[in-house]
C-alpha positions in Angstrom: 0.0 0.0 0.0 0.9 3.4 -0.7 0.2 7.0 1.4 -2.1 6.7 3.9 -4.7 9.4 3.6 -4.7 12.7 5.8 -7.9 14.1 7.5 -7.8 16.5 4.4 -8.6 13.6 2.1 -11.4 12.3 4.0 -14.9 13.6 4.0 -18.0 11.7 6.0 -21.3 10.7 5.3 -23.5 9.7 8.1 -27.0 8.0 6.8 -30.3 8.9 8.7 -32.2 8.4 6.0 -34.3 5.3 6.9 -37.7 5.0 8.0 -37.0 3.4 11.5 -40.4 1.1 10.9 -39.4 -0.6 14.3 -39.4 2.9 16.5 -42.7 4.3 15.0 -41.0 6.5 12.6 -38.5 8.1 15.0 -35.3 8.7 13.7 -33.3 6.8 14.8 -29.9 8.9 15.1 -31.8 11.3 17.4 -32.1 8.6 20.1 -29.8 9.0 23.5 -27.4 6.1 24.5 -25.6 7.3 27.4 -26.8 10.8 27.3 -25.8 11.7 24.0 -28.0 11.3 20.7 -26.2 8.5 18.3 -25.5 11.8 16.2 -23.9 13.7 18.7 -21.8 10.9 19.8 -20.8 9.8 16.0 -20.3 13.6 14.9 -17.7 13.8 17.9 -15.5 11.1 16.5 -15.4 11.9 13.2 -15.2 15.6 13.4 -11.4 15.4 14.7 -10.6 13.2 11.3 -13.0 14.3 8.3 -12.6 17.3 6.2 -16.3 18.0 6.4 -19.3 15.9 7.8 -22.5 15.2 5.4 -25.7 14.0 6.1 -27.6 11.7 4.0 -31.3 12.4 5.2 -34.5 13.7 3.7 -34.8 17.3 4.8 -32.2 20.1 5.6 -29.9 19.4 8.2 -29.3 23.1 10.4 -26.0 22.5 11.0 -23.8 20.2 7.8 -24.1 19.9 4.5 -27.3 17.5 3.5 -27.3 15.0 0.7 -30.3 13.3 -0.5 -31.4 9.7 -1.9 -31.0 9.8 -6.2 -34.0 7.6 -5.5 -36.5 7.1 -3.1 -37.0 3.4 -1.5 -34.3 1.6 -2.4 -32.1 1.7 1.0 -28.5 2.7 2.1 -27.2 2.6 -1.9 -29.2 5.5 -2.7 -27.5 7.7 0.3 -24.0 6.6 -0.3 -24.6 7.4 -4.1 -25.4 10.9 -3.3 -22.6 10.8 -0.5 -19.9 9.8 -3.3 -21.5 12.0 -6.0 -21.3 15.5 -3.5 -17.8 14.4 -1.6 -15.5 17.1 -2.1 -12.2 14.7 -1.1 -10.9 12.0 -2.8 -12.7 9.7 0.2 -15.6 9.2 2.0 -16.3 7.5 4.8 -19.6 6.3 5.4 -21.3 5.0 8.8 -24.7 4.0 9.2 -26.9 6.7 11.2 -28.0 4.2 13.9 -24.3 2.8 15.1 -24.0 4.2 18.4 -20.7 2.5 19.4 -18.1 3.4 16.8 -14.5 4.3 18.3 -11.8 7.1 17.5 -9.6 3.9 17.4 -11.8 2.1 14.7 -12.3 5.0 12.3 -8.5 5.4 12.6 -7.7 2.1 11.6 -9.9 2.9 8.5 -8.4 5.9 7.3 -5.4 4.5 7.8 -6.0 2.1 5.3 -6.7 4.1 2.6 -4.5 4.0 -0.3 -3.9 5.1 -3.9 -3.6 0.9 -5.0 -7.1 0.2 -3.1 -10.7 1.3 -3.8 -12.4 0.6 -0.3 -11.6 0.1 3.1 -14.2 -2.6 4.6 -14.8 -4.4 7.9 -15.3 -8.0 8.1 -17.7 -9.6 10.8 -17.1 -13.2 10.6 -15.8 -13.2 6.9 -19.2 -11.0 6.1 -19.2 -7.6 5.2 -20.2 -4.6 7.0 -21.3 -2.2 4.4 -22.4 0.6 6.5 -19.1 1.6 7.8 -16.7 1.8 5.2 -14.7 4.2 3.4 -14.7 4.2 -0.3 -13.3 5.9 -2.9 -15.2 8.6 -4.6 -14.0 6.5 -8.1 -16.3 3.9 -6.8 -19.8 6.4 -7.9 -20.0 4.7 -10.8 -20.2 1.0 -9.2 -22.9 2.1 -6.7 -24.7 3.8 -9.5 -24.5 0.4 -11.7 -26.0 -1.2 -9.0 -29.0 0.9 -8.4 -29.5 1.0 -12.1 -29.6 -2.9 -12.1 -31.9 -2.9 -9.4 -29.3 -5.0 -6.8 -30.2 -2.4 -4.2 -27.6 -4.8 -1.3 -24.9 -2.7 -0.3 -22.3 -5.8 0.6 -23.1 -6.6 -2.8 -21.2 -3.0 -4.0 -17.8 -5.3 -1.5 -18.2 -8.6 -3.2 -19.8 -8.4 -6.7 -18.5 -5.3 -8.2 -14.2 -6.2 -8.5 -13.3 -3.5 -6.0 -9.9 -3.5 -4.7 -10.7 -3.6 -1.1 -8.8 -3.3 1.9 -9.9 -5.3 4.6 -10.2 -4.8 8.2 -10.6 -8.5 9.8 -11.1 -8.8 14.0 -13.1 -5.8 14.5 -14.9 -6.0 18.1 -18.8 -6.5 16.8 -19.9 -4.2 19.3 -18.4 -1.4 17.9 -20.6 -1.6 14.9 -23.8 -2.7 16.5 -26.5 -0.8 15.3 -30.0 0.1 16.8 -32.8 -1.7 14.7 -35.5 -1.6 17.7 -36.1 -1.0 21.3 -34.3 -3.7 22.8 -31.4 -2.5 21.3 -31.4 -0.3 23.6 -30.9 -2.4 26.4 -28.2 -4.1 26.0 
């Protein structure tokens, strides 16, 4: 691998975009764990190593820079498409709006893993991808917009079906990247 990436070349994109069916609509970024929303505690860590923070969400956000879905319904793709498509570094990374527990130490190990010989930096849970915390490549637009266009909406798809040169993170503690999908959750 070649030069690691400086904060300078790094841009973020946090998705809170989704419905949150399983809350009753609430969003789920604006709910505390340990006194702090899951946005407040995910724009603290990445603020100290991005170049600018985006929001992938359906209205204005007051305080970043807001990115909306190319198309409506069809999931994370459509946020990280528009992500990609507005970055203004050569990388983003992304990170799902309801993952509560991601580390300084964790996002450092991604950006330091950027590269000029790799497309994507990707965690592995059990040899499966996570797909919603990643960094990729702004060259990779036109792979996540061949996806939606072929209607394979699956973002770990966009890490093992499209020939990206990916850089692997392997070992990751899974409760750094546990997300919130409903109440319980919560608790535990």
């Amino acid at each position: 691998m070649s030069k690691r990436s400086s904060s300078d070349d790094v841009s973020a994109l946090i998705l809170a975009g989704g419905r949150a069916t399983r809350f009753g609509g609430i969003a789920k970024h604006e709910l505390v764990v340990e006194g702090a929303t899951i946005f407040e505690r995910q724009v603290r860590v990445l603020a100290p190593r991005v170049a600018e923070i985006l929001v992938s969400m359906p209205t204005p956000h007051a305080r970043y820079r807001t990115v909306t879905d190319v198309q409506e319904g069809i999931g994370p793709l459509a946020g990280i498409a528009a992500g990609l498509a507005a970055c203004r570094t050569p990388w983003l990374l992304v990170i799902a709006g309801d993952m509560p527990y991601v580390s300084d130490a964790l996002l450092e190990r991604l950006i330091e893993r950027t590269s000029h010989d790799v497309d994507a930096v990707g965690i592995r849970i059990d040899a499966l991808p996570e797909p919603l915390l990643c960094v990729l490549h702004t060259r990779t637009l036109a792979k996540v917009q061949g996806r939606i266009a072929a209607a394979r909406f699956k973002a770990s798809g966009l890490f093992t079906d499209e020939g990206l040169r990916v850089s692997w993170l392997d070992g990751v503690d899974r409760a750094l990247v546990r997300n919130v999908n409903a109440p319980e959750d919560l608790r535990g």
